[in-house]
C-alpha positions in Angstrom: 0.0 0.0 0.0 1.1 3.7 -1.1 0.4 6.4 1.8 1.3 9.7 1.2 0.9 11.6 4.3 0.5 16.3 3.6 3.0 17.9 6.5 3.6 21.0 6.6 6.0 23.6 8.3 4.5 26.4 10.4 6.5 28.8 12.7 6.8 27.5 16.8 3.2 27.9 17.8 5.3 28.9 21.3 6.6 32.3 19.5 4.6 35.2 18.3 4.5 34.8 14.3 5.2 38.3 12.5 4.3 39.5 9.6 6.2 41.4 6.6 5.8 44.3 5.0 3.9 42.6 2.2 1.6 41.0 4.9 3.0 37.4 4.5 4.2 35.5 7.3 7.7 35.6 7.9 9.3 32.4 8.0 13.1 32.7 6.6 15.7 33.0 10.0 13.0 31.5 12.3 12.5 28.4 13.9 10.0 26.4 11.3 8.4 23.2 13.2 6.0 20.1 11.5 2.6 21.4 12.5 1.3 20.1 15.2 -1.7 18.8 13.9 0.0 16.8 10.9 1.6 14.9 13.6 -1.7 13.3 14.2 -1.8 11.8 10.5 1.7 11.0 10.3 0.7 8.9 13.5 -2.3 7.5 11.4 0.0 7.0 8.4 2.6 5.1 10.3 -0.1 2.7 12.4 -2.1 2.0 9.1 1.6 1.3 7.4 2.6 -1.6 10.5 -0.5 -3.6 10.0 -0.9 -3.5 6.5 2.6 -3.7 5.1 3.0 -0.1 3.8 4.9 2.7 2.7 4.7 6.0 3.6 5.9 9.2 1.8 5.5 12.7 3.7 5.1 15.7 0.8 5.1 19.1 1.4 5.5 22.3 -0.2 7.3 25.3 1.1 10.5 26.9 1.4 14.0 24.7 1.4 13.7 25.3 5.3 10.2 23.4 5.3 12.5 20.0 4.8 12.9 20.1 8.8 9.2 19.2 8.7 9.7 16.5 6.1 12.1 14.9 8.4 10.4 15.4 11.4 8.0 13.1 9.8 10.6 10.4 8.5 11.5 10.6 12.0 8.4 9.1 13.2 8.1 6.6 10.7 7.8 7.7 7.0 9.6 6.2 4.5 10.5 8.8 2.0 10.2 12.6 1.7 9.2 15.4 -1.1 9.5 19.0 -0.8 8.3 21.2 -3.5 9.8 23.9 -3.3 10.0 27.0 -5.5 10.1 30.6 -5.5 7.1 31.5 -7.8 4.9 29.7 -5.0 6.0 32.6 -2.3 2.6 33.8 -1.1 0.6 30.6 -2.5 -3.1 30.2 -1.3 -4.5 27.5 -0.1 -6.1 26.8 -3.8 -2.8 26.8 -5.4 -1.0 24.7 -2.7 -3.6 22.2 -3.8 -3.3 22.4 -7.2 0.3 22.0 -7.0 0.0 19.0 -4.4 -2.2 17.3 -6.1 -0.4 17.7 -9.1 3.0 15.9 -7.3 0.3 13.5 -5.9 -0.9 12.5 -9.4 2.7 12.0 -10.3 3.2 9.2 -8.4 -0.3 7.8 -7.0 -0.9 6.8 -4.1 -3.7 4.8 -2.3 -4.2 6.9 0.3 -3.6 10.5 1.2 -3.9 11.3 4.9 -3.7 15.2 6.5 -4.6 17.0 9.4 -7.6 18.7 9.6 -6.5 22.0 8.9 -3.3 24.1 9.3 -2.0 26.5 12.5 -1.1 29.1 10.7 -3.5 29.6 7.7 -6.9 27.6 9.1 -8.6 27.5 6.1 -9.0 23.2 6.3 -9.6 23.3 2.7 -6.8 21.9 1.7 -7.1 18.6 2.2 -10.9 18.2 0.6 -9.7 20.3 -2.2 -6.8 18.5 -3.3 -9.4 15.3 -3.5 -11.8 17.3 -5.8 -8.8 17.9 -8.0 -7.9 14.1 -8.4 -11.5 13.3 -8.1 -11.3 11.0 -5.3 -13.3 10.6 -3.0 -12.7 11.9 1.0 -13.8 10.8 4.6 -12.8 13.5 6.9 -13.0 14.1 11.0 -11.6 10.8 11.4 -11.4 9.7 14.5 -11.0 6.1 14.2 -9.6 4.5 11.2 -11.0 0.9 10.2 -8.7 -0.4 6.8 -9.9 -3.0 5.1 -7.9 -5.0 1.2 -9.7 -2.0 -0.5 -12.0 -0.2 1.7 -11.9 2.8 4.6 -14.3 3.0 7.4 -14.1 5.6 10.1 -16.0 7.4 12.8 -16.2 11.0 11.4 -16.4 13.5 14.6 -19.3 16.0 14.9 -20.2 17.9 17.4 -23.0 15.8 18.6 -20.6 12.5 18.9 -20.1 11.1 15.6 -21.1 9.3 12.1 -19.8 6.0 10.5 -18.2 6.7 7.0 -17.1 4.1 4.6 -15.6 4.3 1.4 -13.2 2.8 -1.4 -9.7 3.5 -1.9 -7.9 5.3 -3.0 -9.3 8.6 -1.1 -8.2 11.3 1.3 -8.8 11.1 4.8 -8.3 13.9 7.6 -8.0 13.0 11.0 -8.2 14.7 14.3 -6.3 15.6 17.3 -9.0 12.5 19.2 -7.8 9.8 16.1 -4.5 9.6 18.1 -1.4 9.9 20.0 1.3 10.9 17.6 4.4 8.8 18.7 8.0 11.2 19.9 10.7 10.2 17.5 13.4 7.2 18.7 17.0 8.0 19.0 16.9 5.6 15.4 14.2 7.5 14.0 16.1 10.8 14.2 19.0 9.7 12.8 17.6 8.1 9.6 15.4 11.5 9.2 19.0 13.1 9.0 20.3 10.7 6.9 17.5 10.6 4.6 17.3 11.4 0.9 14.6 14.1 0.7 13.5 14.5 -2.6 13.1 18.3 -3.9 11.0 19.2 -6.6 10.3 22.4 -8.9 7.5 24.0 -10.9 9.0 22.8 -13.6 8.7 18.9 -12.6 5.0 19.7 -12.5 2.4 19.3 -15.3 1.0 23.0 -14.3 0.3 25.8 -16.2 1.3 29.4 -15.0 -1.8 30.2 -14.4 -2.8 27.5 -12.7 -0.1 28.7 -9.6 -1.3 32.3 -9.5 -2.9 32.8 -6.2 -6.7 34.3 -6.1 -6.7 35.4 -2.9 -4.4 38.3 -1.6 -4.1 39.6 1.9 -4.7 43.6 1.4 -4.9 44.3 5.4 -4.5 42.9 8.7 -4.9 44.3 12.3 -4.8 43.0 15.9 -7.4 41.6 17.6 -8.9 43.4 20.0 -8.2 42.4 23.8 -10.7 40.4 26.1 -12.1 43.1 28.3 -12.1 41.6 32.0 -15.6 39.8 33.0 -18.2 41.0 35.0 -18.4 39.9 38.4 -21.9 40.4 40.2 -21.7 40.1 43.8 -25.3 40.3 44.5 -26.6 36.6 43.3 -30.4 38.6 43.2 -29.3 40.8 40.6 -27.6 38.1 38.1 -30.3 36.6 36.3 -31.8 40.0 35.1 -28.4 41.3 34.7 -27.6 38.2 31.9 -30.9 38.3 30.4 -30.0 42.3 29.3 -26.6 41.5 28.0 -27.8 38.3 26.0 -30.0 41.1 24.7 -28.0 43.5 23.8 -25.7 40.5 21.9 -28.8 40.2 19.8 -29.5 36.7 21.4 -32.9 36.8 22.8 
């Protein structure tokens, strides 16, 4: 079985991301880490690869410093690695990131294609369901338990109400959440094969894309802070708290 498991690199969700002048996140000369929700479906890539014989490849696209990702992921059990990496896709949105994904995807095919449910840093969670449209597959997404059959994927698809049982055929994308599992820490081995490792890099040019096809739609014209939580109010007299609710819930345009 082919996995191919989407990781991506995000800035240290423990520092404060910045943005340049062109309203893009800076990422060159700071510390770049696999997000941490992929970690969840390299976990799901690596189980599914021990019981069913396996082989994973982690693809992402980015900058050359996204490869620490990449590893990060070898480290926990992929096989093999791809960056693509290029400097037209500075500033890439999330439709052309799946256009170009799916197009190294298609390159190689793959019976299964497993990502997190969406991104730290952009949280779109388009991605994923996108790239599926474009290689007209189907998707099961929310996983939160993984069934794997010879040629069939069942899951339970979290909801907010509990959840739903999903099956379909492979090949297909799946997404799975932060409830699906617990993403393994890297062995001593593990580490030092991800440095060893042959990651494979490629260009635009490798890719059966159009230039219009990577010119992004979207465009980030302005961006502000977010306004600080005001401290709560705190009502002292117990009589007073049910009218006092009622008027804000009011106000909020609730009632």
């Amino acid at each position: 079985m082919k996995i191919a498991v989407l990781v991506k690199a995000v800035p240290n969700p423990a520092g404060r991301p910045e943005l340049s002048q062109d309203l893009r996140l800076r990422r060159d000369g700071r510390e770049g880490v696999l997000d941490p929700g992929d970690e969840h479906a390299v976990e799901a890539a690596v189980r599914i690869a021990e019981a069913h014989a396996g082989e994973i490849t982690a693809l992402s696209m980015g900058p050359a410093s996204a490869v620490a990702a990449v590893r990060r992921a070898i480290a926990m059990g992929a096989h093999h690695g791809i960056l693509v990496t290029d400097p037209v896709l500075a500033g890439a949105d999330a439709l052309v990131t799946a256009r170009v994904l799916a197009a190294a995807l298609r390159c190689e095919g793959y019976d299964l294609v497993i990502a997190g449910v969406e991104s730290t840093d952009g949280s779109t969670g388009t991605l994923p369901i996108t790239i599926a449209q474009l290689l007209d597959l189907p998707s099961v997404t929310f996983a939160r338990r993984i069934e794997l059959s010879a040629d069939t994927i069942r899951v339970e698809r979290q909801t907010p109400r509990g959840y739903n049982i999903l099956e379909c055929s492979l090949p297909c994308v799946l997404t799975v959440t932060a409830a699906a599992n617990e993403p393994r820490y890297p062995s001593f081995k593990g580490v030092v094969r991800a440095k060893q490792a042959r990651v494979s890099s490629l260009s635009l040019a490798d890719l059966p894309l159009t230039p219009s096809e990577v010119v992004p739609a979207q465009k980030v014209i302005a961006a502000a802070e977010l306004e600080r939580r005001s401290a709560g109010e705190i009502l002292e007299n117990a009589s007073v708290a049910p009218a006092r609710i009622v008027a804000m819930l009011e106000k909020a345009g609730v009632l």
